[in-house]
N, CA, C and O of each residue as an XYZ file, in Angstrom:
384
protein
N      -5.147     -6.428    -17.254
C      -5.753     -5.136    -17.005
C      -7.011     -5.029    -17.860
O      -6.924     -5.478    -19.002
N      -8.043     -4.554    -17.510
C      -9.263     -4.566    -17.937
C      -8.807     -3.376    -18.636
O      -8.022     -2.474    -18.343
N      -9.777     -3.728    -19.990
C      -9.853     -2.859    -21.610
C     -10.464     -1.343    -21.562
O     -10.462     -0.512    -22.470
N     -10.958     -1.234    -20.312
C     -11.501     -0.074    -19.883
C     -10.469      0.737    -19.489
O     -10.657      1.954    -19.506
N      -9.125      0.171    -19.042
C      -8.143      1.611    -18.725
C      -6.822      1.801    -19.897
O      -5.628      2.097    -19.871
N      -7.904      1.414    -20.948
C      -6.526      1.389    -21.937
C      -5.516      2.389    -21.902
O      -6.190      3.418    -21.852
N      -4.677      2.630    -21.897
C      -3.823      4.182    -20.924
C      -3.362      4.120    -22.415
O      -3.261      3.058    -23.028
N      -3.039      5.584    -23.050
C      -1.694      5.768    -23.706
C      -0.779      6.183    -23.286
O      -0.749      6.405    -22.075
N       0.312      6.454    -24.068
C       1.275      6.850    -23.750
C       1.500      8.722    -23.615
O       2.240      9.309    -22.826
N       0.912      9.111    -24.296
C       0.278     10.531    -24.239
C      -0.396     10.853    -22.542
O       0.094     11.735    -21.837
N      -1.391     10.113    -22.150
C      -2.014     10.047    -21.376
C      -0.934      9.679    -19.827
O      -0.809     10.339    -18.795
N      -0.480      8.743    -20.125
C       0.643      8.462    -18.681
C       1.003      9.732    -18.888
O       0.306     10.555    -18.295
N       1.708     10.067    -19.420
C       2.921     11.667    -19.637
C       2.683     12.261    -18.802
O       3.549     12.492    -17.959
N       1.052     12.899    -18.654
C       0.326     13.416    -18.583
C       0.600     13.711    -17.203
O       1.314     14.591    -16.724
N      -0.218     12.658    -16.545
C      -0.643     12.177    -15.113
C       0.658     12.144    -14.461
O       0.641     12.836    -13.443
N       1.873     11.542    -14.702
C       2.889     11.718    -13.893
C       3.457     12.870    -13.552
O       3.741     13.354    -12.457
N       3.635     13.392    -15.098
C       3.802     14.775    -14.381
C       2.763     15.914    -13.739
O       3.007     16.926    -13.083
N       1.941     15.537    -14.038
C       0.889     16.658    -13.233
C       0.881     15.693    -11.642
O      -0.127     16.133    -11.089
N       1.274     15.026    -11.043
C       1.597     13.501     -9.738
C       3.017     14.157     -9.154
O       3.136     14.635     -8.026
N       4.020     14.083    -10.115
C       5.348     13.502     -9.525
C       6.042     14.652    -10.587
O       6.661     14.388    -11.617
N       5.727     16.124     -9.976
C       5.503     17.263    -10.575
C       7.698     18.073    -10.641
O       8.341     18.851    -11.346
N       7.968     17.092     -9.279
C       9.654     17.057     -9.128
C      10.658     16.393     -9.388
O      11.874     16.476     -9.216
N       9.642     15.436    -10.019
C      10.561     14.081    -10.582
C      10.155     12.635     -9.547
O       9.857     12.424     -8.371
N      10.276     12.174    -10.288
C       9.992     10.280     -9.325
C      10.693     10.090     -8.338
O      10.184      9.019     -8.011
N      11.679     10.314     -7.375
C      12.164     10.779     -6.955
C      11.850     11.497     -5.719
O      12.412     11.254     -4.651
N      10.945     12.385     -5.878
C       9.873     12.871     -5.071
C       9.138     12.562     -4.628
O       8.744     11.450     -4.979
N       8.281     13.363     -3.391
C       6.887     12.528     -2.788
C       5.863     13.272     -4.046
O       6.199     14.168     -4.821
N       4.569     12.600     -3.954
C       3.243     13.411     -4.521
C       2.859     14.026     -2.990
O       3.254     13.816     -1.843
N       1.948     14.831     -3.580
C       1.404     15.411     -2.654
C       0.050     14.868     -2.369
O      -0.483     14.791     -1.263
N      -0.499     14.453     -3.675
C      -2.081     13.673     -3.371
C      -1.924     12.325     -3.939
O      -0.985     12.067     -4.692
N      -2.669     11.596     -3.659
C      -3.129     10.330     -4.430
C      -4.676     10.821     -5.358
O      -5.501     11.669     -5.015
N      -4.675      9.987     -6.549
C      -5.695     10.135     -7.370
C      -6.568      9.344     -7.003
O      -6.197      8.205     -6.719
N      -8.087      9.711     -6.885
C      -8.820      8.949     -6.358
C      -9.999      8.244     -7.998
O     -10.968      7.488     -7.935
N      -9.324      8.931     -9.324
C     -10.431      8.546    -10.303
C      -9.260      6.941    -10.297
O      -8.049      7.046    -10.107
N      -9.802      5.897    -10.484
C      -9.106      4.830    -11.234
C      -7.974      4.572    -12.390
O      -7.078      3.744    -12.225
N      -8.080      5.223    -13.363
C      -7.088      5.273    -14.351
C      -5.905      5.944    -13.757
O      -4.898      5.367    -13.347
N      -6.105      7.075    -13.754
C      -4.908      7.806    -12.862
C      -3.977      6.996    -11.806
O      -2.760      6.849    -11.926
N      -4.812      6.481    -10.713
C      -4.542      5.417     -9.995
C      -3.713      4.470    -10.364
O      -2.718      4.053     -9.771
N      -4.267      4.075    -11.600
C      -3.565      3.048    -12.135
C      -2.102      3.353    -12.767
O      -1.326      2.406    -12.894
N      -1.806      4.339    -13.069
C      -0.744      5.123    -14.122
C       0.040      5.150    -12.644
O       0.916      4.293    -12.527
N      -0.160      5.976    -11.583
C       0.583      6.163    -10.956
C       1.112      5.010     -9.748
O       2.100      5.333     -9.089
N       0.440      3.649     -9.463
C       0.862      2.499     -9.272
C       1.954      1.755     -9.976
O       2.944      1.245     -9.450
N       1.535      1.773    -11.599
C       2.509      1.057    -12.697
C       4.024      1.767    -12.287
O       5.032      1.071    -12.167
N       4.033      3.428    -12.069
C       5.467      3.988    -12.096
C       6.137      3.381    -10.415
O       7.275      2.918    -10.338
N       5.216      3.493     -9.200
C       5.416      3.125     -7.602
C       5.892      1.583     -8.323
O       6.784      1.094     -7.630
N       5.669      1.022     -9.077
C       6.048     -0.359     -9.026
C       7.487     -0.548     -9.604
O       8.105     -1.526     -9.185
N       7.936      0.052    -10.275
C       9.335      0.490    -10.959
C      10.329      0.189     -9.534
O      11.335     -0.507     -9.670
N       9.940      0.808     -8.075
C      10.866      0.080     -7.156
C      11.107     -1.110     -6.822
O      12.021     -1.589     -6.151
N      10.147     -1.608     -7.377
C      10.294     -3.204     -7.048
C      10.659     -3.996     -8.033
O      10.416     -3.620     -9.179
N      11.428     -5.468     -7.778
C      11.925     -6.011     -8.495
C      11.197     -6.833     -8.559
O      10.370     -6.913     -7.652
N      11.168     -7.877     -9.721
C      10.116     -9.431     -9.892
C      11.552    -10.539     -9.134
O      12.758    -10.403     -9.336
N      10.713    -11.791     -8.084
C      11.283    -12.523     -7.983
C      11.787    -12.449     -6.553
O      12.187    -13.476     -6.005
N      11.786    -11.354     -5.964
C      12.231    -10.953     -4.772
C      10.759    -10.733     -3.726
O       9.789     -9.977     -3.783
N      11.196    -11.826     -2.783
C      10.009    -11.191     -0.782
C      10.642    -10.556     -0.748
O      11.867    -10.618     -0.850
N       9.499     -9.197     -0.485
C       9.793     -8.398      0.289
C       9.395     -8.006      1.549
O       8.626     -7.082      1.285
N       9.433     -8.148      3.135
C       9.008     -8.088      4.056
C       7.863     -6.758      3.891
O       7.840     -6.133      2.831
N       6.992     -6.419      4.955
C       6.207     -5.644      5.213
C       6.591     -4.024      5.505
O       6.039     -2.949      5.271
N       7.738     -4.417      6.092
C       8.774     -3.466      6.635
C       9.657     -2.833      5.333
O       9.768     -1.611      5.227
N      10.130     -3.534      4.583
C      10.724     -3.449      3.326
C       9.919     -2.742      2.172
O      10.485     -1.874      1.508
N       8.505     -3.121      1.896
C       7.752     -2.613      0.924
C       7.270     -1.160      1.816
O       7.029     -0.303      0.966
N       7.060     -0.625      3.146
C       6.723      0.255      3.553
C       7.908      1.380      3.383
O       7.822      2.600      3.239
N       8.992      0.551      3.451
C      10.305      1.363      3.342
C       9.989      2.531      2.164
O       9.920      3.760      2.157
N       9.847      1.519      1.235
C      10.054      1.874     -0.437
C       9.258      2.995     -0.497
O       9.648      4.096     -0.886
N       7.431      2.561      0.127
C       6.800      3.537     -0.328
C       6.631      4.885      0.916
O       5.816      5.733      0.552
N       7.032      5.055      1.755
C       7.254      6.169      2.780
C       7.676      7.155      2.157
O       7.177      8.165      2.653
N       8.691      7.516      0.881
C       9.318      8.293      0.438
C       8.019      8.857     -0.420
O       7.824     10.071     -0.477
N       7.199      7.985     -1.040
C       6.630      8.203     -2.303
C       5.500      9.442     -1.795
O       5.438     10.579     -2.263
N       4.610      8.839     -0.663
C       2.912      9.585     -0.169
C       3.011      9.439      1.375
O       3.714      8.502      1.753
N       2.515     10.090      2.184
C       2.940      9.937      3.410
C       1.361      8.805      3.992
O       1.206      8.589      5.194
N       0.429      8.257      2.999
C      -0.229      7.584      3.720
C      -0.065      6.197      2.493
O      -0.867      5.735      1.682
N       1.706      5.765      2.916
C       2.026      4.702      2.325
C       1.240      3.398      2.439
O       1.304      2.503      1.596
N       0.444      3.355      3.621
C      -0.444      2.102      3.803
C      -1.329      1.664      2.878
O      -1.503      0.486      2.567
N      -2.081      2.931      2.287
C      -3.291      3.063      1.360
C      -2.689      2.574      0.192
O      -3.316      1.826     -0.558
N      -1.088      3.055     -0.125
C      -0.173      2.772     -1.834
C      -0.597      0.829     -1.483
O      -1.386      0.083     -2.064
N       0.405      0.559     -0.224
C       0.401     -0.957     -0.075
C      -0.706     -1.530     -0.351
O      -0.744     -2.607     -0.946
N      -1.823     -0.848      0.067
C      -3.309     -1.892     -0.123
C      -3.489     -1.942     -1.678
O      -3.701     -2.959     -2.338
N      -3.378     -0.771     -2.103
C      -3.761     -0.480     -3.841
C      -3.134     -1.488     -4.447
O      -3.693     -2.173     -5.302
N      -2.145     -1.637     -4.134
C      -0.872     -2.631     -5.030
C      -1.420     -4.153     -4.994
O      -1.572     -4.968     -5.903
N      -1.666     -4.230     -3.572
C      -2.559     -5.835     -3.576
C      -3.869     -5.675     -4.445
O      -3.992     -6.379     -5.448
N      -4.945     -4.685     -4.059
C      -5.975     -4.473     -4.673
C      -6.380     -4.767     -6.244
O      -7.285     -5.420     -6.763
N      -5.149     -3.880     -6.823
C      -5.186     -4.164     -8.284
C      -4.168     -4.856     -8.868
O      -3.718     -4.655     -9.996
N      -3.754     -5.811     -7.950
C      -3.444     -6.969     -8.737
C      -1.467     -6.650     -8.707
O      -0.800     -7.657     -8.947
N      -0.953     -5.795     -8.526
C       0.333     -5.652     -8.945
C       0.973     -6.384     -7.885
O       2.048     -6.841     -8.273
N       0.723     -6.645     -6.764
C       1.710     -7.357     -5.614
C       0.687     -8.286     -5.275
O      -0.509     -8.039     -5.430
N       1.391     -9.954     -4.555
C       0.572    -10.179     -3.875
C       1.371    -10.235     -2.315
O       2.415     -9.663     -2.004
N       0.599    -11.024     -1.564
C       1.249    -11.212     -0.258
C       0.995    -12.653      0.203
O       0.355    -13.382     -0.555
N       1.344    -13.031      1.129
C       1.098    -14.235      2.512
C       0.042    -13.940      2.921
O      -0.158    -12.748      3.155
N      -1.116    -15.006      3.180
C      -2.042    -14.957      4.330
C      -1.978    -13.926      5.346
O      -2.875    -13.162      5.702
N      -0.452    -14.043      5.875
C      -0.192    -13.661      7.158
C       0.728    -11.990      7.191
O       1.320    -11.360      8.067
N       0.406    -11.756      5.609
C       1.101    -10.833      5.490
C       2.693    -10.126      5.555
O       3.139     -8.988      5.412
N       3.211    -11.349      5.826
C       4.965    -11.001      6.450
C       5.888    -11.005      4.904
O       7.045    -10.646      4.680
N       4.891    -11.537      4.046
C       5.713    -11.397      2.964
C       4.818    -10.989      1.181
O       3.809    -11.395      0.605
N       5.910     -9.998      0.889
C       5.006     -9.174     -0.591
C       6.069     -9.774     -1.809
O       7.160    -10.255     -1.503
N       5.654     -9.689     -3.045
C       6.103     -9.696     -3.887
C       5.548     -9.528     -5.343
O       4.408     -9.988     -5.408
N       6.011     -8.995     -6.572
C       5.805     -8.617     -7.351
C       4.916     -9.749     -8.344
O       5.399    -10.863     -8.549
N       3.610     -9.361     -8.922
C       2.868    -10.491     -9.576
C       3.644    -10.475    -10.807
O       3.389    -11.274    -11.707
């Protein structure tokens, strides 16, 4: 993670709960569009997933449907910044 989003722990607190205002558990209602934030609230979306395990396309959409209702955008973020990768062909995700 680049030195630029050094997060504290003060700072996560923060953001999740002002995010995930009912508990994790819950959907958000928005996605954060500044970066850091972004990032805080990816690290917690990643807590469903396990290291070591494919997860089909179908499977990782599962997970995040509950979370934001434009789960596609969570899936891209996750590849984007590095936390999942995938297959060429996309049929299979898993935790970096």
């Amino acid at each position: 993670m680049d030195k630029r989003y050094g997060i504290t722990s003060e700072e996560k607190e923060k953001v999740l709960a002002s995010y995930f205002k009912d508990g994790f558990d819950q959907p958000i209602q928005t996605f954060p569009s500044k970066e850091k934030r972004k990032i805080i609230l990816l690290q917690q979306i990643m807590t469903r997933f396990e290291k070591g395990i494919n997860y089909t396309e179908k499977q990782v959409n599962e997970l995040l449907k509950p979370i934001y209702g434009d789960y596609v955008s969570i899936r891209r973020y996750l590849i984007e910044y590095g936390f999942m990768d995938r297959t060429s062909d996309c049929t299979l995700y898993w935790v970096k």
